[in-house]
C-alpha positions, 0 to 999 in steps of 0.5 A: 083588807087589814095586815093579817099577822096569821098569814105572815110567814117570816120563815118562807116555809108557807106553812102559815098560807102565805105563797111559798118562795124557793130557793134554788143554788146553781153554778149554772149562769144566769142566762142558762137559768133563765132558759125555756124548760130548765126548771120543767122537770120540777113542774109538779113541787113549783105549782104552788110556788110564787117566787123562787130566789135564785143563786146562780153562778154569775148573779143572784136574783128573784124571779115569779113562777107559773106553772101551766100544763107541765111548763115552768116559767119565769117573769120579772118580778112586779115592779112596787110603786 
């Protein structure tokens, strides 16, 4: 498949279809960041998110998102070869 200029998205908004990414700012660590359930509560406004750039306390890092039945989690982000 070709490069669609239609679905670049340069603002992140993901109004132009591309997957949106979040921005999240914390004085949490980033341990407590990364912990089991700490963004469930957020489950419903994450389902459609990718990847959300995280500002933590002590490091800033980009992590995917998956959202299954209520629960959020965070992964590693792939690796480009």
């Amino acid at each position: 498949m070709a490069f669609s200029k239609i679905k670049l998205d340069p603002t992140g908004s993901g109004s132009r279809g591309a997957g949106a990414r979040a921005i999240y700012q914390t004085t949490d660590a980033k341990a407590v960041v990364k912990g089991a359930g700490y963004f469930n509560t957020a489950a419903s406004e994450l389902t459609h998110v990718k990847a959300v750039l995280v500002v933590a306390s002590d490091a800033t890092f980009e992590a995917k998102v998956s959202v299954a039945a209520g629960v959020v989690t965070l992964a590693a982000m792939d690796a480009f070869a």
